[in-house]
C-alpha positions in Angstrom: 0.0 0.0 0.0 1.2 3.2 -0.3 2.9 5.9 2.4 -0.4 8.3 3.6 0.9 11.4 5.7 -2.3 12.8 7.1 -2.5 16.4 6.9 -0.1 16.8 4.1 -1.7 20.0 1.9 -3.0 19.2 -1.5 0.0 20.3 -3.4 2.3 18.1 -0.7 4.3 21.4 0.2 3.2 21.7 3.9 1.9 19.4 6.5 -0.6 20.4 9.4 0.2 18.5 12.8 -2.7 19.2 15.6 -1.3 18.3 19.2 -3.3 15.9 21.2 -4.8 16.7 24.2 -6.8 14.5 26.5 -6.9 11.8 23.9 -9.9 13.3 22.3 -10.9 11.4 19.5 -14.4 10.4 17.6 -16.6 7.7 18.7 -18.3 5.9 16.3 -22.1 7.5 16.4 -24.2 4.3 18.0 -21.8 3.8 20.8 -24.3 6.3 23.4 -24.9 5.0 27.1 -27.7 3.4 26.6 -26.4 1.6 23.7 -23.4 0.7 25.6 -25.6 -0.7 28.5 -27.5 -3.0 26.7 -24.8 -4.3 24.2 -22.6 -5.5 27.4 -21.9 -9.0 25.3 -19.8 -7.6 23.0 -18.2 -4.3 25.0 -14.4 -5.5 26.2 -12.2 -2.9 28.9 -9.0 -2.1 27.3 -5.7 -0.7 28.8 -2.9 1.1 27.2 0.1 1.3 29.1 3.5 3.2 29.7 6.7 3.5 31.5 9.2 5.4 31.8 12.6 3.9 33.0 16.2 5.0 34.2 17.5 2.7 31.2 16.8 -0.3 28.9 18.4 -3.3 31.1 15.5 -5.1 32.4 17.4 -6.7 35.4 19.6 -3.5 36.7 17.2 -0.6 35.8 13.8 0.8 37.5 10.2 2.5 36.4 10.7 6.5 37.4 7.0 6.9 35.2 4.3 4.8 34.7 1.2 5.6 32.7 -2.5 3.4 32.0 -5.7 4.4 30.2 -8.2 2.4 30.2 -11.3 2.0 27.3 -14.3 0.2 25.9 -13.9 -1.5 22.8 -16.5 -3.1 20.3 -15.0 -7.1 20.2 -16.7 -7.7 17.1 -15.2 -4.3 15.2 -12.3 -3.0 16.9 -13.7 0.3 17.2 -13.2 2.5 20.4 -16.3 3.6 22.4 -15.6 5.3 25.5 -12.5 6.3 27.5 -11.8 4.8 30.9 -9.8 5.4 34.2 -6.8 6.6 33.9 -3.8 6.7 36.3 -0.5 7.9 36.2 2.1 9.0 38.5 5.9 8.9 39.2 8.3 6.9 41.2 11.2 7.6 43.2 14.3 5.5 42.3 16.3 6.0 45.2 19.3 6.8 42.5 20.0 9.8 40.6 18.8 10.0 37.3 21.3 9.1 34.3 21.6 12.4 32.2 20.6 10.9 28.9 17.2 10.1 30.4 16.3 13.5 32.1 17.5 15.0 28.5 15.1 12.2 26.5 11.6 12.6 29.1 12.4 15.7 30.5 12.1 14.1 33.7 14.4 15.4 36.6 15.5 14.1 40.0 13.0 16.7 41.8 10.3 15.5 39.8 10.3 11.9 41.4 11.6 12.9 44.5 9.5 10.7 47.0 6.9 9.8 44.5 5.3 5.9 44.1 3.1 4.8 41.8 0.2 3.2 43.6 0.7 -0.4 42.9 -3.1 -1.3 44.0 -4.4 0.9 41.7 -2.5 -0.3 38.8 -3.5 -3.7 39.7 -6.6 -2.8 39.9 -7.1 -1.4 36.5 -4.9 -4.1 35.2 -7.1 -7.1 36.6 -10.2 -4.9 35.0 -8.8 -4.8 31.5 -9.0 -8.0 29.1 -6.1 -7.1 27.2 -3.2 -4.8 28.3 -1.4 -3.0 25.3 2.2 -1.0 25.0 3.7 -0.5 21.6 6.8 -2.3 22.1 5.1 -4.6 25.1 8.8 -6.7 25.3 10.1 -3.3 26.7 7.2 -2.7 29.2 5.9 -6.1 30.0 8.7 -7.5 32.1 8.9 -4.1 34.1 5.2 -4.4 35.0 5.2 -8.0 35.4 7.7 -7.3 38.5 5.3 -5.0 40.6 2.1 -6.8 39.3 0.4 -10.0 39.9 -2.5 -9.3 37.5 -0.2 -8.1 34.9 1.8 -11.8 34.5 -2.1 -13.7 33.9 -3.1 -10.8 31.4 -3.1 -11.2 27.4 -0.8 -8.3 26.2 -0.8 -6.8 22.8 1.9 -4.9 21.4 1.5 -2.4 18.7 4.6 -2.5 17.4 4.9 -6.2 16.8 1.5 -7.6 15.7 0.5 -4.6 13.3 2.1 -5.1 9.8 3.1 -1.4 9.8 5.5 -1.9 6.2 2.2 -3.5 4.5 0.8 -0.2 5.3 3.3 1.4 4.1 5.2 2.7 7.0 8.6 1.5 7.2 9.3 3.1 10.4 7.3 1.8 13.6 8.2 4.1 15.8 5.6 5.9 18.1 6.5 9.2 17.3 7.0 8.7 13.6 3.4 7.1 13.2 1.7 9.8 15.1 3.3 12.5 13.0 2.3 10.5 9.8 -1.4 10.2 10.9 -1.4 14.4 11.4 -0.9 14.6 15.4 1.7 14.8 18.1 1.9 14.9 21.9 4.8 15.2 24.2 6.9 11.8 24.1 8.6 9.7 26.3 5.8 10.8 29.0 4.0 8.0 30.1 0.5 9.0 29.8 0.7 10.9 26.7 2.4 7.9 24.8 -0.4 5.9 26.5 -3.4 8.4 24.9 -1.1 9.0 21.4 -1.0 5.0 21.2 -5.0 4.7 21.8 -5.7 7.6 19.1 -3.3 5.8 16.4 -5.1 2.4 17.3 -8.3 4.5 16.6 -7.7 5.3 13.2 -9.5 4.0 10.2 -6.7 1.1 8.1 -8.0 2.3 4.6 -7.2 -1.5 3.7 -9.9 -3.0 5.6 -11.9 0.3 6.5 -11.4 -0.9 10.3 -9.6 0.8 13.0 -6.2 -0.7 13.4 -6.8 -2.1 16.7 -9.0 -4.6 14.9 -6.3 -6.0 13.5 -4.3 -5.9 16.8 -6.6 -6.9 18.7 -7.2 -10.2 16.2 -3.4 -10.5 16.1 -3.1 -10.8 20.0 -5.5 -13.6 19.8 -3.0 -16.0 17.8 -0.8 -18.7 19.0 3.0 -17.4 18.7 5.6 -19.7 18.5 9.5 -19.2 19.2 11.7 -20.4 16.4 15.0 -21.2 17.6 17.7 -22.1 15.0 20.2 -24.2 17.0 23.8 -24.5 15.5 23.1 -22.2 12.3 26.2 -22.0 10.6 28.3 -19.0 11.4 27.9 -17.9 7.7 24.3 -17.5 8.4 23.9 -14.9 10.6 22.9 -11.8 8.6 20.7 -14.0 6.4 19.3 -14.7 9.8 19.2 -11.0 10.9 18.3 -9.8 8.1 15.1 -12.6 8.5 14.4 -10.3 12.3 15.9 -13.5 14.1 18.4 -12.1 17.4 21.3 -13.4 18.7 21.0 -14.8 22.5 24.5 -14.3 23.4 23.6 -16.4 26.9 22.4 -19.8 25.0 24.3 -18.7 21.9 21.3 -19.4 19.3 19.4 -17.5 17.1 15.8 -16.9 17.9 12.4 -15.3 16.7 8.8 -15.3 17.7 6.5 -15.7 15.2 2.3 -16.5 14.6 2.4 -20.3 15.2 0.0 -20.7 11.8 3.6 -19.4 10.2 6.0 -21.6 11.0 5.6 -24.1 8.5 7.2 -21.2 6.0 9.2 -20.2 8.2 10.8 -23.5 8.8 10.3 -24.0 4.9 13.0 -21.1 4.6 15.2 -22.3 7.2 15.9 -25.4 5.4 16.6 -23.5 2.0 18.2 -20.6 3.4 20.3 -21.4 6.8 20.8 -25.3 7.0 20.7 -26.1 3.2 18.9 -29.3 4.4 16.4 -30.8 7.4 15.7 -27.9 10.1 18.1 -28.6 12.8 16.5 -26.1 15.0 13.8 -26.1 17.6 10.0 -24.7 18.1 8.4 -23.7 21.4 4.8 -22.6 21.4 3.8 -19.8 23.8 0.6 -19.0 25.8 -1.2 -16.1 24.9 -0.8 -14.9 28.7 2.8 -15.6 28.1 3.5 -13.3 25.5 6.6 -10.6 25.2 7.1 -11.6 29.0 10.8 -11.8 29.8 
């Protein structure tokens, strides 16, 4: 399909960005209270979620921002009816911050000082939701999954992963970059606005299908993955394998992707022709869906 960049001007000179406030967005017409109260069958809760963190190691470094919103969602469409709770708040991590964090969030030491996030609350909102959505959910997952009981049974969604933004024509899936591209743009690396930017992007129409693209997330989450693991690939086959999205576990020393289970017969097809010129002399292991993108 091709590249659409909302608000570009008719002769494609100028684009018009709006900033996002609030995450105001449309609601589709029918979705009034008393519509909502008597189609509870197929109404789902929703949470989008956010954190901010002193770095990217999963083991060494800490949330200093955390950010939820919860919302209704038609099962059967995918469209967004109402927004939800909300909660956000920082936490104090007892260190100072690194210098390349305060300068990416805007985030300082005296902004967390003696702040925590209200873990009850979170869980709260958490056990409410039936699916619990972060654009890159490998990132946020295992920081969550720490603090929150709830948050380890949950089905999560990422946006990142199981939305085929290069069909769309998109070939960056960054946050930032496919808010601007859809006409809008909030202050990033906050918790809460990434959290209300994601929600509005899931909101808008795929011209493909002419169905937001949470429908298609929210389908995708519901699929088996399966990890692929390509045990003793020959050395000469790592940047086929790279190049493929497989990553190097420099612990087991394999090469490793996770993929929709219903697409591991090709994937295995092109493992055999591509990495081990013969019989697959890797491994598969299926995954839960409450298990996925956890650490």
């Amino acid at each position: 399909m091709a590249f659409r960049w909302i608000g570009k001007s008719e002769d494609g000179k100028t684009v018009t960005l709006r900033r996002l406030e609030d995450c105001q967005m449309p609601f589709p017409p029918y979705a009034t209270s008393e519509w909502i109260k008597s189609n509870v069958d197929i109404i789902r809760v929703g949470a989008v979620l956010d954190v901010e963190t002193t770095g990217l190691n999963q083991n060494e470094d800490v949330i200093i921002e955390l950010g939820l919103r919860q919302f209704l969602f038609n099962k059967n469409t995918g469209e967004i009816l109402k927004l939800g709770k909300s909660y956000s708040s920082f936490q104090d991590p007892e260190r100072e911050l690194p210098k390349e964090i305060v300068a990416l969030t805007g985030i300082t030491d005296e902004m967390v000082a003696g702040q925590k996030i209200d873990w009850e609350m979170v869980n709260s909102l958490i056990h409410e939701s039936a699916v619990v959505i972060a654009h890159n959910a490998r990132f946020d997952r295992p920081f969550i999954d720490k603090k929150s009981k709830p948050s380890t049974e949950k089905i999560w969604a990422c946006s990142l992963k199981q939305i085929d933004w290069n069909v769309k024509g998109y070939f960056s899936s960054k946050l930032e970059l496919l808010n601007i591209y859809h006409g809008f743009f909030t202050d990033s690396h906050r918790a809460l606005n990434d959290a209300d930017a994601l929600l509005y992007l899931l909101s808008q129409t795929d011209p493909a299908t002419n169905k937001p693209y949470f429908f298609e997330l929210a389908n995708n989450a519901k699929r088996l993955m399966t990890q692929v693991v390509a045990t003793a690939a020959p050395f000469d086959a790592k940047d086929h394998l790279k190049g493929r999205g497989y990553n190097w576990d420099s612990v087991n020393r394999f090469w490793a992707k996770t993929i929709f289970k219903d697409d591991v017969p090709a994937e295995i097809s092109w493992l055999e022709d591509s990495v081990y010129c013969g019989p697959f002399g890797g491994i598969t292991r299926d995954i839960a869906l409450t298990d996925g993108f956890k650490n």
